[in-house]
VEXVOPA-659644 format. One record per residue (C-alpha): y, x, z; residue in one letter. Coordinates in nm, 3 decimals, m for minus. Layout:
<pts>
<pt c2="Y" c1="X" c3="Z" residuo="A"/>
...
</pts>
This chain:
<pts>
<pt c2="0.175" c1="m19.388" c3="16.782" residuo="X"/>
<pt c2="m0.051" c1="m19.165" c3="16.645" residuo="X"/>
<pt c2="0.163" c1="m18.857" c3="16.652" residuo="X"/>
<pt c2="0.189" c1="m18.932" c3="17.022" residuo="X"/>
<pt c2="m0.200" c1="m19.036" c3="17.055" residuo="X"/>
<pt c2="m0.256" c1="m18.660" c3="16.899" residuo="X"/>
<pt c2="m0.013" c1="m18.424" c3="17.098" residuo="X"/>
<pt c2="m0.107" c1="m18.631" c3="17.359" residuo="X"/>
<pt c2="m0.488" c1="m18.499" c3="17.308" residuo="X"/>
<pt c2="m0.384" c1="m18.194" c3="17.272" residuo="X"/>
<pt c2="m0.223" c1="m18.148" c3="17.568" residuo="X"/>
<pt c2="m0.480" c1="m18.328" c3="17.769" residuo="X"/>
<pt c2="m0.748" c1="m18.058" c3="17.625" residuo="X"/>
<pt c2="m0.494" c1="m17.770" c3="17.676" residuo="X"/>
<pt c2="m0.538" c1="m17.862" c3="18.036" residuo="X"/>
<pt c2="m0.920" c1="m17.942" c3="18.078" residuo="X"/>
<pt c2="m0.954" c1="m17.634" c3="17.881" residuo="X"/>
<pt c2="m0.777" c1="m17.446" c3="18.169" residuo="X"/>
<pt c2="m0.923" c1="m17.640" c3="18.466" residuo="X"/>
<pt c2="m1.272" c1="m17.535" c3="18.280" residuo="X"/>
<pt c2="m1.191" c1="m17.195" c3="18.273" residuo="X"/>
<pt c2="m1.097" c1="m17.181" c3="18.565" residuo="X"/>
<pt c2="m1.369" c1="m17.358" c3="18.828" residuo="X"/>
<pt c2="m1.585" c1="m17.451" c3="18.555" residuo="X"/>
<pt c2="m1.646" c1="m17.818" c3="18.647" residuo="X"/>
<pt c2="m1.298" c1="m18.050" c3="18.649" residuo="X"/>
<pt c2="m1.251" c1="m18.058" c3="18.309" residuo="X"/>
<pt c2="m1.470" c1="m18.371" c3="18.267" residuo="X"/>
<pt c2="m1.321" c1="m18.548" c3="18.574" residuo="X"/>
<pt c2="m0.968" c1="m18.530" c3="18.418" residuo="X"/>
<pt c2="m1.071" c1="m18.587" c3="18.096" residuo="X"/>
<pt c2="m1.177" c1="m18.935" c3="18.100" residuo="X"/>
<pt c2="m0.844" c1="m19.038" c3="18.330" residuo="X"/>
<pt c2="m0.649" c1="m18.868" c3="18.071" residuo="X"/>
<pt c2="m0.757" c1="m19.000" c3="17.803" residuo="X"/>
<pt c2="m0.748" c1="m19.374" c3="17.950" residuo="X"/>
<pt c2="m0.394" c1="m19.322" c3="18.155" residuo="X"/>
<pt c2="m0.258" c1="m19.071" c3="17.989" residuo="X"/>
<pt c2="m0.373" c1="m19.107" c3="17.591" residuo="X"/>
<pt c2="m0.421" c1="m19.469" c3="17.591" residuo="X"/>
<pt c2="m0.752" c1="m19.456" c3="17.518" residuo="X"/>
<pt c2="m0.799" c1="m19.881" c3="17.609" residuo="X"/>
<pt c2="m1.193" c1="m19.847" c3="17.641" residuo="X"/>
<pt c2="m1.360" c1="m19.656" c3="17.962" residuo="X"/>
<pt c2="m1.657" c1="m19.601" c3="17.728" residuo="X"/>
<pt c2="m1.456" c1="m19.496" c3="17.430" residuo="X"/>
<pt c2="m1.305" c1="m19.251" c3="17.655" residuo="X"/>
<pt c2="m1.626" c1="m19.138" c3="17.813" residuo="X"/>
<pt c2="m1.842" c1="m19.071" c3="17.541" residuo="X"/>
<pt c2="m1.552" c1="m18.911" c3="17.372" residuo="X"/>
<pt c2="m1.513" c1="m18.709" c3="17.653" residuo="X"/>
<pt c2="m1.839" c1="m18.582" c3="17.666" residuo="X"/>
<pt c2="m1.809" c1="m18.437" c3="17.359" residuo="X"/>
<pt c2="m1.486" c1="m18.265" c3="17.389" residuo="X"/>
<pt c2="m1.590" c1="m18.126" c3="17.700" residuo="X"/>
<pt c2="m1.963" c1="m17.980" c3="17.597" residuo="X"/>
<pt c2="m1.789" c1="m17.802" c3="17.312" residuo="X"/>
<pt c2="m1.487" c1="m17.661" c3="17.570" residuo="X"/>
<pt c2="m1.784" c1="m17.564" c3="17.800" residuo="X"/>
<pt c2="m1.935" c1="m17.393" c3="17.571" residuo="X"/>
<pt c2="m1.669" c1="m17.187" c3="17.433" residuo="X"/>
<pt c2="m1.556" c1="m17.113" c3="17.766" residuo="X"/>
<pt c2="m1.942" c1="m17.013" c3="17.854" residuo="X"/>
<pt c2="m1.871" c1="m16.651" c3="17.634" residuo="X"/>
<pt c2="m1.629" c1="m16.564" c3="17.818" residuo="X"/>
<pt c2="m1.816" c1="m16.584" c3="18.140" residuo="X"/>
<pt c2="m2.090" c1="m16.443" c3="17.972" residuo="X"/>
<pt c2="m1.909" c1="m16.109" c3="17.875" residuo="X"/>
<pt c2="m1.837" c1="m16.037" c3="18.180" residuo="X"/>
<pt c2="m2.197" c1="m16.093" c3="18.322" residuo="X"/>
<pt c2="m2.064" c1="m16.435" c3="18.532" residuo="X"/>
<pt c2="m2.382" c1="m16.617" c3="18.458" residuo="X"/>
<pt c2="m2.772" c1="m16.628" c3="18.625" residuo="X"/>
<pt c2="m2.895" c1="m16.701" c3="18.316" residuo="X"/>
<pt c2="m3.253" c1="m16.820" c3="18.458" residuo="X"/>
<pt c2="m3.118" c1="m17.040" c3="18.745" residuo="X"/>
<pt c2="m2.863" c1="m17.189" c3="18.498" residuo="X"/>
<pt c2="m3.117" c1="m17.256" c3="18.203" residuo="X"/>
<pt c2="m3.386" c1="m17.404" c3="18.457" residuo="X"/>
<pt c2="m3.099" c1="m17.626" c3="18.612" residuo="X"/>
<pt c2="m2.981" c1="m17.769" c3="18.327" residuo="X"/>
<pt c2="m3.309" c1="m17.840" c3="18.172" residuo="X"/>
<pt c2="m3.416" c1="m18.043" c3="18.477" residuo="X"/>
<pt c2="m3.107" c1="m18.209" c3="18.420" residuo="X"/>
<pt c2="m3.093" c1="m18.331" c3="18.095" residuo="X"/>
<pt c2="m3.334" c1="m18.549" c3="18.133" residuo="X"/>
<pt c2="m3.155" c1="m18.718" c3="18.359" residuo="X"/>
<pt c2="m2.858" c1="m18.719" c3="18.177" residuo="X"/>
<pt c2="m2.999" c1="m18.906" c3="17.941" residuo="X"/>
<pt c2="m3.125" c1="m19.167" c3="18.171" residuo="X"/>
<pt c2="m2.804" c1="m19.178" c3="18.338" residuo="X"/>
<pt c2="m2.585" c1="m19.264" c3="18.004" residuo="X"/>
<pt c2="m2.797" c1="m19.550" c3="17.928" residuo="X"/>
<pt c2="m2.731" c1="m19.700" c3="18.273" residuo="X"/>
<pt c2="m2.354" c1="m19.622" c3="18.238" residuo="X"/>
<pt c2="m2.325" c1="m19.815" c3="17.898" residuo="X"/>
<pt c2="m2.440" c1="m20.172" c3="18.125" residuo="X"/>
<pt c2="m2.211" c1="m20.105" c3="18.346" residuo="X"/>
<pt c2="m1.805" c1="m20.253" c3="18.405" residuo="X"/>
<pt c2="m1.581" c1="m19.989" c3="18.261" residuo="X"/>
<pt c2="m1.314" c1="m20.050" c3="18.509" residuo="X"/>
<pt c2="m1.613" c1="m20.065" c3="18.828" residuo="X"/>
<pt c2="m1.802" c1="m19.702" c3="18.625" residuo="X"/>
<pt c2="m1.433" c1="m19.523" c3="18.686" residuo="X"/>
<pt c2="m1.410" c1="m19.676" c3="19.079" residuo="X"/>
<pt c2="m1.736" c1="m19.525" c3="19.136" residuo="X"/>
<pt c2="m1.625" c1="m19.214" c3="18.943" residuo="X"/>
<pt c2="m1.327" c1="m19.146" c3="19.183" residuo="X"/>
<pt c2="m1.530" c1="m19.230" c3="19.452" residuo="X"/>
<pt c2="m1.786" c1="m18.964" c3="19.377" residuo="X"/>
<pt c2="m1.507" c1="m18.715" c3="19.313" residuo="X"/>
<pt c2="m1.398" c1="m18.776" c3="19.694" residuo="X"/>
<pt c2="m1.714" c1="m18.731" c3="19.872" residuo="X"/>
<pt c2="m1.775" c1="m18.410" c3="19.670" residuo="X"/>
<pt c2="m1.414" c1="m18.243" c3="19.772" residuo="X"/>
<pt c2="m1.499" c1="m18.333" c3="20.082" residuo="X"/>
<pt c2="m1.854" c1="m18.185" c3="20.089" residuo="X"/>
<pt c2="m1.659" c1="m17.838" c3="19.940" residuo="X"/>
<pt c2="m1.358" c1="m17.838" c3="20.178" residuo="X"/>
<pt c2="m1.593" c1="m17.871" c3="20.500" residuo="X"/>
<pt c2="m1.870" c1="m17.579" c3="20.342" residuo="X"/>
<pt c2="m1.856" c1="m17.219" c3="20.501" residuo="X"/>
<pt c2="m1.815" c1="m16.991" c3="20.218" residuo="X"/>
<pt c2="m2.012" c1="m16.649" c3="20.338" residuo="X"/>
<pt c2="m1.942" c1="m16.496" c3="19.969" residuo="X"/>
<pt c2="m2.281" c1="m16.571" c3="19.854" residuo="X"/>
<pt c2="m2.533" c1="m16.378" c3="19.778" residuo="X"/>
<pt c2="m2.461" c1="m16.155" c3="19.470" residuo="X"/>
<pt c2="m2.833" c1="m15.994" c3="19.395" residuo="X"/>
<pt c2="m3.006" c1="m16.367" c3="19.385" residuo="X"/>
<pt c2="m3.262" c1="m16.409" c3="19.056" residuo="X"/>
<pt c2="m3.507" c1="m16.644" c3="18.953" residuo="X"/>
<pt c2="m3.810" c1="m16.450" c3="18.982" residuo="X"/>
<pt c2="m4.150" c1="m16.515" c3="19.038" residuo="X"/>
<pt c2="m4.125" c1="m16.380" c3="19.324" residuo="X"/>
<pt c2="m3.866" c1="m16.636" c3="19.442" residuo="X"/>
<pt c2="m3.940" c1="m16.908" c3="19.219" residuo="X"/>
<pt c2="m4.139" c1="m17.079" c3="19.532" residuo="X"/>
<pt c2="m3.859" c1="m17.099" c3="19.735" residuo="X"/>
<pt c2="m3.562" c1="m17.144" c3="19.444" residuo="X"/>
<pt c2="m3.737" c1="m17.307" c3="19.123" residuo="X"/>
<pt c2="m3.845" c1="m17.671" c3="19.340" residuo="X"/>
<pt c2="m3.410" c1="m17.637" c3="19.464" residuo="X"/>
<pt c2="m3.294" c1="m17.588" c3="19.115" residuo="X"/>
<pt c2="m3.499" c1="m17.874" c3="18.978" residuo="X"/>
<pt c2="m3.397" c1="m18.076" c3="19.219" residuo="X"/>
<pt c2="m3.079" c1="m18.048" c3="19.214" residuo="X"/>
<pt c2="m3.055" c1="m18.031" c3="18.852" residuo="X"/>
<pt c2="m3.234" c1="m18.327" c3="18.802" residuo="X"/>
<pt c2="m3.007" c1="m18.521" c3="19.079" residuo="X"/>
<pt c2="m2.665" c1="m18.417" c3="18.929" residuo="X"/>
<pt c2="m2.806" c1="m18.407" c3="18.574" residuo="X"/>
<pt c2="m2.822" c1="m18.845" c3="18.592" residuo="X"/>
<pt c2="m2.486" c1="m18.865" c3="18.759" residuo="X"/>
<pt c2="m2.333" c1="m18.693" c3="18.493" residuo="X"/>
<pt c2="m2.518" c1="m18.931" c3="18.237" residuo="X"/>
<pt c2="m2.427" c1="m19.234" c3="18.430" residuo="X"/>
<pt c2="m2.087" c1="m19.142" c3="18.495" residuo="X"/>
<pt c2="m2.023" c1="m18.994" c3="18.118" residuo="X"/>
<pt c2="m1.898" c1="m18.619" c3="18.226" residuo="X"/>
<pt c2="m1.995" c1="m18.306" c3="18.210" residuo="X"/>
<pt c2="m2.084" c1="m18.276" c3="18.523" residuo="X"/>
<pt c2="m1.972" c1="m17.925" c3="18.633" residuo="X"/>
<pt c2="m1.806" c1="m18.043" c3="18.942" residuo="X"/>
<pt c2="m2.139" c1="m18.139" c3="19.084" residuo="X"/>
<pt c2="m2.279" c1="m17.829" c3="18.931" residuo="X"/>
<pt c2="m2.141" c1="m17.555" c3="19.090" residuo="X"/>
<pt c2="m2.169" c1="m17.748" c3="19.448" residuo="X"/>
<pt c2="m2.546" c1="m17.755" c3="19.327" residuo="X"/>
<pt c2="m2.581" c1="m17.398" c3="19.249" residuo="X"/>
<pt c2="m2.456" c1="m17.285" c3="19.532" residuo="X"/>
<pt c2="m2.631" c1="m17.548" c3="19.741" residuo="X"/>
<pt c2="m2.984" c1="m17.451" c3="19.562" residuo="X"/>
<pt c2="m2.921" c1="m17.072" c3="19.538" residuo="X"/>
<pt c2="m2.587" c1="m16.935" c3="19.753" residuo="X"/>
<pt c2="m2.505" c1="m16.762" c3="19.457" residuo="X"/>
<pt c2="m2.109" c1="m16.631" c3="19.463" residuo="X"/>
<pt c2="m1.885" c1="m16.869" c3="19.379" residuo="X"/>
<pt c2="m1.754" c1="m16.707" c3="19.054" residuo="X"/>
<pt c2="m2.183" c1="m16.667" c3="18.924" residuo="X"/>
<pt c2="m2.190" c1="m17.024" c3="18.983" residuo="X"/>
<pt c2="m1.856" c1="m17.132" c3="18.809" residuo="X"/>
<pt c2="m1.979" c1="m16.921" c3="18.518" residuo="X"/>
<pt c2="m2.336" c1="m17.024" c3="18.493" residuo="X"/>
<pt c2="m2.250" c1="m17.415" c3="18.585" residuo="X"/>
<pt c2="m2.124" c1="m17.413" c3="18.251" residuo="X"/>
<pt c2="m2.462" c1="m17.366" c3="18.107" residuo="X"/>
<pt c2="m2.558" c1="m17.712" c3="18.231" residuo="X"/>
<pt c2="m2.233" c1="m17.866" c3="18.149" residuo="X"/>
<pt c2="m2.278" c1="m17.791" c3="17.769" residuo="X"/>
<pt c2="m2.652" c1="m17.937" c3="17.807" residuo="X"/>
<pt c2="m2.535" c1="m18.214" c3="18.020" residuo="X"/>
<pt c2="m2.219" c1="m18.317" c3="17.803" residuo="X"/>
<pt c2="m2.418" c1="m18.243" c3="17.458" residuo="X"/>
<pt c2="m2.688" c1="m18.499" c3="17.592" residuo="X"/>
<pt c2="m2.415" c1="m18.790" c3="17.713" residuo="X"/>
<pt c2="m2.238" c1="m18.701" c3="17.415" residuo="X"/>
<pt c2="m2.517" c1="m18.804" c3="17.176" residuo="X"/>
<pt c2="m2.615" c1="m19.123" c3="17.348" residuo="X"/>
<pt c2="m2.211" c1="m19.222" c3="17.319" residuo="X"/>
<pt c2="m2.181" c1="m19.089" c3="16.979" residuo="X"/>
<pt c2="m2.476" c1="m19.320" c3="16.878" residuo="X"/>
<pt c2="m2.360" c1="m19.650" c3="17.003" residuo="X"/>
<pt c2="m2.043" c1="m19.559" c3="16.831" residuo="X"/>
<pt c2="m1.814" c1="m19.492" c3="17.122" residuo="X"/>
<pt c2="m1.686" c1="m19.172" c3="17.009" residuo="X"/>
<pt c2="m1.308" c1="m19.105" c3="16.850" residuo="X"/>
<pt c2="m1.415" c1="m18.826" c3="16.666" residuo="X"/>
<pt c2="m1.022" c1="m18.745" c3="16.577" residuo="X"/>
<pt c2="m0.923" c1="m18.700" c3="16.977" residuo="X"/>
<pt c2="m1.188" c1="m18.461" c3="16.995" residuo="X"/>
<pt c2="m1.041" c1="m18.255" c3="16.735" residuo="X"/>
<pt c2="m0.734" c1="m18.299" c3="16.926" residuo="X"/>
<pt c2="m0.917" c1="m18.237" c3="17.260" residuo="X"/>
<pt c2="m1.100" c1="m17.879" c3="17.137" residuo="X"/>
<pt c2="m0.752" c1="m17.804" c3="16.983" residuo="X"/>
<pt c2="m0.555" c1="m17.790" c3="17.285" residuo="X"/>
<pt c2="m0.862" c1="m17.656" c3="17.501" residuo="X"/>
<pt c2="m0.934" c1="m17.326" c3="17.309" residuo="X"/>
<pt c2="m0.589" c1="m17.204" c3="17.437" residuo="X"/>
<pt c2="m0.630" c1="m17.383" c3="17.818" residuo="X"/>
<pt c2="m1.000" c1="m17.207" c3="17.856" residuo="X"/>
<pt c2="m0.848" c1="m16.834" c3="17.803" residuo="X"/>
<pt c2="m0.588" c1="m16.877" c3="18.008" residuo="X"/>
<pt c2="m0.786" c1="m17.039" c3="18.286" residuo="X"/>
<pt c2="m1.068" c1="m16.819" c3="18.293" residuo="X"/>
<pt c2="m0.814" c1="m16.515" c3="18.309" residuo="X"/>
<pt c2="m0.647" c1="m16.670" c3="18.583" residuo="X"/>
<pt c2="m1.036" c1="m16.728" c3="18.770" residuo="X"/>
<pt c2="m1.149" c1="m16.362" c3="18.735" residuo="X"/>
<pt c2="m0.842" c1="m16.254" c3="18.903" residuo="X"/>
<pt c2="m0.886" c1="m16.521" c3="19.207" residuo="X"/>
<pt c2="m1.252" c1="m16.422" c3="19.209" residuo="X"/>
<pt c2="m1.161" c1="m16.150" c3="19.529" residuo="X"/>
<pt c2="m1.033" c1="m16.436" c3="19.704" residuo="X"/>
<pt c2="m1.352" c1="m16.640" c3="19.734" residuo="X"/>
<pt c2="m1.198" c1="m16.931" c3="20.012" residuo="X"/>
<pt c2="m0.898" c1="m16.961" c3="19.756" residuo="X"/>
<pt c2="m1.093" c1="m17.007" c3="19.480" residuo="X"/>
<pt c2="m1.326" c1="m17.270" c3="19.658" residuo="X"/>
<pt c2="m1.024" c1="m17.456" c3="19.810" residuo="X"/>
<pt c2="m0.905" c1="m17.498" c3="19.453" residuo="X"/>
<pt c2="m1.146" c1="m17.618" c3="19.324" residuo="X"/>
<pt c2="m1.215" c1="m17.915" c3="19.591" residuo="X"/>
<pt c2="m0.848" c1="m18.054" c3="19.568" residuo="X"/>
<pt c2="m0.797" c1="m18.049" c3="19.212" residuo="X"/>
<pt c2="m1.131" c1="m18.250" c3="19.219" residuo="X"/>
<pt c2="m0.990" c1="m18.463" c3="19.495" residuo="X"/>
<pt c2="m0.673" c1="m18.526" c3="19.368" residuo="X"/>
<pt c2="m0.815" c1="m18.649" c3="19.020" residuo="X"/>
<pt c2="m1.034" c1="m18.874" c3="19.250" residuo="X"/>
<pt c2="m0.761" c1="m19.032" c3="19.458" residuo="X"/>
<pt c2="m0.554" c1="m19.122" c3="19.126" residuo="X"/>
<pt c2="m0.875" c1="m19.282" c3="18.992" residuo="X"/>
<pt c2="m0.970" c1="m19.519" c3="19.267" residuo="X"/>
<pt c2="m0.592" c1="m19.582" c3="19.316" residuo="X"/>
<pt c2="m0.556" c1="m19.703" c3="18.948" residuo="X"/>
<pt c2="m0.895" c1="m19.844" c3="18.914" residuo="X"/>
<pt c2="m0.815" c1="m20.049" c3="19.269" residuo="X"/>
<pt c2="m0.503" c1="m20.147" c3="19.132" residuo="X"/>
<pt c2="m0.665" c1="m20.280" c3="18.813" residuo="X"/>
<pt c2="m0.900" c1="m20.566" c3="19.017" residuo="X"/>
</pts>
């Protein structure tokens, strides 16, 4: 079982690693169902806070990439996730009290509304020149903090990293393009995973060897998904449709096994 338990893992990284890479925020949404349908992971909380930490570490490696290639707003991304993490924080600790198999119902319903909210936004292209100045830091610092604070305690609460609420945040907070946002979402998903992660890790609901397995498999996913990203990034609506059904289709599984579970 545990030779299946670990290729299992590794697969399951292999393809947050790639979802990641490629939209920047998924990973974390398909990590936790994978672990509990797909790894057998039999505790929501085991598989959340393990999550977490998989997923901060696969963020962050995935995070140079973007950075190379100058895909990140580094002051919009550092100010959003610091607002966040507080939150983040808060959030976990509320998670923690609440029903495992009620936390993942809530989860996929989350991950509805949001592919929703994507499918039904304009995309204009965004607005490549946008910085965090202080020139503009009256009109985009109060946004980012805001928002970052908002999404920051959903990801605690719901145990992810959060980047699927990220980049909808971004771009809600600054219209940055699509791709800047994908890259520089990542920033807060390392902060926001790293702080979930440590409130999991110390209530002991981390299985430290799955997120060997999980990092593993997602070094390999993140290059190939973040290849595959850069060379979508001229097709902006694409690129924005993708991301809002793979987030809706994780969502729809989710509430369909969590209904099924009551």
């Amino acid at each position: 079982m545990t030779g299946f338990s670990d290729l299992a893992g590794v697969a399951s990284g292999g393809l947050v690693g790639f979802v990641l890479g490629l939209i920047g925020g998924g990973g974390s949404i398909l990590a936790v169902p994978l672990l509990v349908y797909g790894v057998g992971v039999a505790s929501a909380h085991v598989a959340i806070g393990t999550s977490a930490v998989a997923v901060a570490i696969s963020a962050a490696l995935n995070l140079v990439g973007y950075a190379r290639s100058g895909n990140v707003k580094w002051p919009c991304a550092l100010v959003f996730a610091a607002a966040g993490v507080g939150g983040a924080a808060a959030g976990s600790h509320l998670g923690k009290a609440v029903d495992g198999g009620r936390l993942l119902l809530l989860f996929g319903l989350l991950m509805l509304g949001v592919s929703a909210a994507m499918l039904l936004r304009r995309d204009d292209g965004g607005d490549p020149g946008v910085r965090l100045t202080p020139e503009s830091a009256g009109r985009l610092l109060p946004r980012l903090v805001g928002f970052g604070g908002a999404v920051g305690a959903l990801a605690g609460f719901f145990g992810i990293g959060g980047g699927f609420l990220v980049v909808p945040g971004l771009l809600a907070s600054t219209r940055m393009p699509l791709i800047v946002a994908i890259g520089s979402s990542l920033v807060a998903v390392t902060a926001f995973g790293a702080t979930t992660a440590a409130s999991y890790a110390w209530s002991g609901l981390v299985d430290w060897r799955l997120v060997a397995m999980f990092v593993a498999g997602g070094l390999a996913g993140g290059l190939g998904g973040a290849t595959l990203a850069r060379r979508l990034a001229a097709r902006k609506a694409l690129l924005s449709r993708l991301f809002a059904l793979v987030v809706a289709a994780t969502g729809l599984y989710v509430v369909v096994r969590s209904l099924g579970a009551f």
